[in-house]
N, C-alpha and C positions, 0 to 999 in steps of 0.2 A: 837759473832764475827760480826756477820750481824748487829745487835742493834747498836755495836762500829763505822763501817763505816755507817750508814745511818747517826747518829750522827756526823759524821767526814762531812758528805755530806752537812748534814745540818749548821752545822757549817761557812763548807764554801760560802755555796748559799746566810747564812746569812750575812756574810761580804762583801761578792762581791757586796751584796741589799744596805748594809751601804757606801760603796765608790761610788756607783752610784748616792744614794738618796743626799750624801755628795755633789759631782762633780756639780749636778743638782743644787744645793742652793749656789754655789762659781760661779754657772756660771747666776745665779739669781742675785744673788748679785751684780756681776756684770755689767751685763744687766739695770738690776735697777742705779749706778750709771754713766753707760753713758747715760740713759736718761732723768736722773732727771733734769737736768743745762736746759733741751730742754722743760719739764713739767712745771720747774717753770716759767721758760721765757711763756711759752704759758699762764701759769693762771695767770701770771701778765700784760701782754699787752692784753691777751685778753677775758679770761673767767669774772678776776675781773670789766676791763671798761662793760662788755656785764651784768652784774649780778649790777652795781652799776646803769646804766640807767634804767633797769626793777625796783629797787626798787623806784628808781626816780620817775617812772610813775604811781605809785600810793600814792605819795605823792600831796603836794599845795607846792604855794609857793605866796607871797603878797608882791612883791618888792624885796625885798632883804631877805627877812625872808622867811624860808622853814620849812614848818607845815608836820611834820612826821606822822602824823596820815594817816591811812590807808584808800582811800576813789578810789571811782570809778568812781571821776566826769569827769577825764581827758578822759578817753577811754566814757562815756555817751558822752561830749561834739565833742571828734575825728566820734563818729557813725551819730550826729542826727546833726551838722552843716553843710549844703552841702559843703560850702567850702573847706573842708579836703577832704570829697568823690570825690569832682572833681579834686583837685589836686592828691590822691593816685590813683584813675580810670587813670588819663593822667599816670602818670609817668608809671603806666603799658604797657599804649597802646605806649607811645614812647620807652619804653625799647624793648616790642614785635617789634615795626617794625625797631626798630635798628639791633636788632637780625636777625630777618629775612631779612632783607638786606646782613648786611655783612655775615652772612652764603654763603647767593646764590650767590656773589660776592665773597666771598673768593673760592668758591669750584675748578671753574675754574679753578682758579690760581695754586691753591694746585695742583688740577689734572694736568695740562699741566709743572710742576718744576717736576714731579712723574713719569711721564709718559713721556714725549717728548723732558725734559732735559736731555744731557750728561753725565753721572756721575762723569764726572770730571770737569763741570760747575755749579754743583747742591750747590755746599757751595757758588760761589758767586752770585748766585739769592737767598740764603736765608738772605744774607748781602744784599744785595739790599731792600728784603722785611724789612729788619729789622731799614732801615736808618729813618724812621720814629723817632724812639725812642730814636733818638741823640737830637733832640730840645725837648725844655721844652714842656708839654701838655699846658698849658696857650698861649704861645706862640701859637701854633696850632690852638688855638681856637684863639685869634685876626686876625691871619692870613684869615678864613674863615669869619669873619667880616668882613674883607676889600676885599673878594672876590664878598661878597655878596650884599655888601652893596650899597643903592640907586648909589651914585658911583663909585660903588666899580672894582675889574675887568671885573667880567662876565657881567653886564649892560654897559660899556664901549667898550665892544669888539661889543654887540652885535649892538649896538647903531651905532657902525661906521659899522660894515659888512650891514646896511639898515634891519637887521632880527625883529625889532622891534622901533617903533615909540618915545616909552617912557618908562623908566626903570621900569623891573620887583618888583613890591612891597611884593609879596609872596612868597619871597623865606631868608629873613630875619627878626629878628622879632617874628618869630613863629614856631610852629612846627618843620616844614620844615625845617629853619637853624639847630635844633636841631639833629635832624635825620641825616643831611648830618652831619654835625662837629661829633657827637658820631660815625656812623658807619667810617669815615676816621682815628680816632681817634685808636679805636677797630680792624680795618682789620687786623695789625699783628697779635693781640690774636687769631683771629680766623681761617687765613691761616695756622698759623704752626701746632698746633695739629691734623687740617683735614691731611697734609700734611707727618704728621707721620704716620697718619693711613696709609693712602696710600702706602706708603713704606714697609709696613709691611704687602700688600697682596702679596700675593706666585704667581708670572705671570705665572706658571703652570698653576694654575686654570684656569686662562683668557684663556690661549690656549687650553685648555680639554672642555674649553665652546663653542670654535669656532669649536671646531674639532665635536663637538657633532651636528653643525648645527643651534649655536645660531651667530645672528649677531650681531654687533658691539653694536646698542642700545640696544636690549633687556640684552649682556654679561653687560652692564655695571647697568643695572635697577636689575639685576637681582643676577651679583657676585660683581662688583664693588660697588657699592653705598653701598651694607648689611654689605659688610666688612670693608667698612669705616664708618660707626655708629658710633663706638664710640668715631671717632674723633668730627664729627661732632656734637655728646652730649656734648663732651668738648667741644666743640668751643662756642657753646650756652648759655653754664652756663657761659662761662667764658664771654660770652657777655651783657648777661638777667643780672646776681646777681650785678656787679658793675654799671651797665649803669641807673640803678634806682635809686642810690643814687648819682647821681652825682648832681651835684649844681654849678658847677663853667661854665659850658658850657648852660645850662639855660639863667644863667643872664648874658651871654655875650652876645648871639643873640638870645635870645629865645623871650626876651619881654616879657608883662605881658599874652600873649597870650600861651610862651612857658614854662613856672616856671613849677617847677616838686617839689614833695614833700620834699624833700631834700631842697629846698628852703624855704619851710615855718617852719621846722625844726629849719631849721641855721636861721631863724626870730624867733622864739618863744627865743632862746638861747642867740642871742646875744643882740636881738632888743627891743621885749615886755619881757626880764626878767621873761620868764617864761618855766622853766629848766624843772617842773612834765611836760608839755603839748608837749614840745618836744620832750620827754624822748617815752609820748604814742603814741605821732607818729614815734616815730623810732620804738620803736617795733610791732605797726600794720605793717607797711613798711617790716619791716624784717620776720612779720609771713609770708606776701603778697607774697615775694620772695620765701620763703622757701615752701609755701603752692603749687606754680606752678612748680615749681622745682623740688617736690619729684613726683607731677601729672606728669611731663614729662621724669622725670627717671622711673618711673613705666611704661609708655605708650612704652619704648623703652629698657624694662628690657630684652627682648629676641637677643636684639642686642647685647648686654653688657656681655653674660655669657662666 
């Protein structure tokens, strides 16, 4: 009788195991078909272009003919040419100090929409921050052409207020125009996510900091700033990873002074016809990024958990 129910018991444990293992594979299945349409879309816009340039770049090519043989001249000639080194070296140092601009310039912002705004004016100073992104980027960038430029606004103004004799020549052209057009460019991307952070600290805490005897700078070095990390990690990436490849804001005011890699890129492709040698500087370019990017998500992994 005892053998008959453990049997009966078993029976049932074992059915009940069958409809769950069941349930788990209908709900797999599932799962599986609402993300496939989103899989394939992603390995077609972008694993297959990202896997078709890597093979690119260890090919030749001689005009219009592309030599499939496997060879490792493009990455020897991207290492031991300076000219590549110094254009991939710039486009770093202009991405790092576009980064580090609008970071310390968005932080501000964020904090005082966070902290010092109404909450029921806070949706439209984030329409405010966001009217940037009604004109075209192109547009943006001529616009600070003509800001900049030998005639342009800011030489104009300062010309008549007596603050300067003859028009500033270093702040278009080079660098510098680069830096200002990418960081005005970028400051939405990088206001809003500090900005979320922000919102999402507990103003308890703030006041358990004050009540403890900490004052306004140290509460904010100390609970504010840690708990908005990892806005501020987003804000970075989201400013470092695209600002390197950009190329259309270069050759508008940057001059041959301000060209960034992405420019010589979009020359080897459209201009010298040679698609292997672009191919290996897009993917130095992209290991570049990737390589300082995982360095500064490690460096700031204790913010992040």
């Amino acid at each position: 009788m005892l053998h008959a129910e453990v049997i009966v018991i078993y029976e049932t444990d074992f059915g009940g195991a069958k409809q769950i293992s069941a349930r788990f594979d209908t709900d797999a299945k599932r799962g599986l078909a609402l993300i496939s349409p989103t899989a394939i879309y992603v390995l077609l816009l972008l694993a297959v272009p990202l896997a078709t340039i890597f093979a690119f770049s260890f090919w030749s090519q001689d005009f219009l003919s592309i030599d499939r043989t496997l060879t490792l001249k493009n990455y020897r000639e991207a290492f031991t040419d300076p000219i590549y080194r110094v254009f991939l070296l710039r486009s770093l140092w202009i991405s790092g100090v576009v980064t580090v601009v609008t970071v310390v310039l968005a932080f501000p912002i964020a904090y005082f929409v966070s902290f010092h705004v109404p909450p029921e004016r806070k949706a439209l100073w984030i329409f405010l921050i966001t009217i940037p992104f009604w004109t075209s980027y192109l547009l943006r960038a001529f616009l600070w052409k003509v800001i900049l430029g030998f005639n342009g606004v800011l030489n104009s103004g300062l010309l008549g207020l007596g603050l300067i004799d003859e028009p500033l020549t270093f702040i278009l052209y080079n660098t510098n125009a680069v830096v200002i057009t990418l960081a005005h460019a970028f400051a939405p991307f990088t206001i809003l996510p500090i900005y979320v952070a922000l919102e999402k600290i507990d103003r308890s805490l703030l006041e358990a900091s004050k009540d403890l005897g900490e004052g306004t700078a140290r509460t904010f070095f100390r609970v504010t700033l840690p708990l908005a990390m990892p806005g501020v990690v987003a804000a970075t990436l989201i400013v470092f990873i695209p600002t390197i490849g950009d190329y259309v804001t270069p050759r508008l005011v940057g001059g041959p002074d301000g060209l960034m890699i992405a420019n010589m890129i979009q020359t080897q492709f459209l201009k010298l016809n040679n698609a292997p040698m672009g191919a290996a500087l897009s993917v130095l370019a992209m290991g570049a990024v990737t390589l300082i990017s995982l360095i500064f998500l490690f460096a700031n992994r204790r913010f992040l958990k």
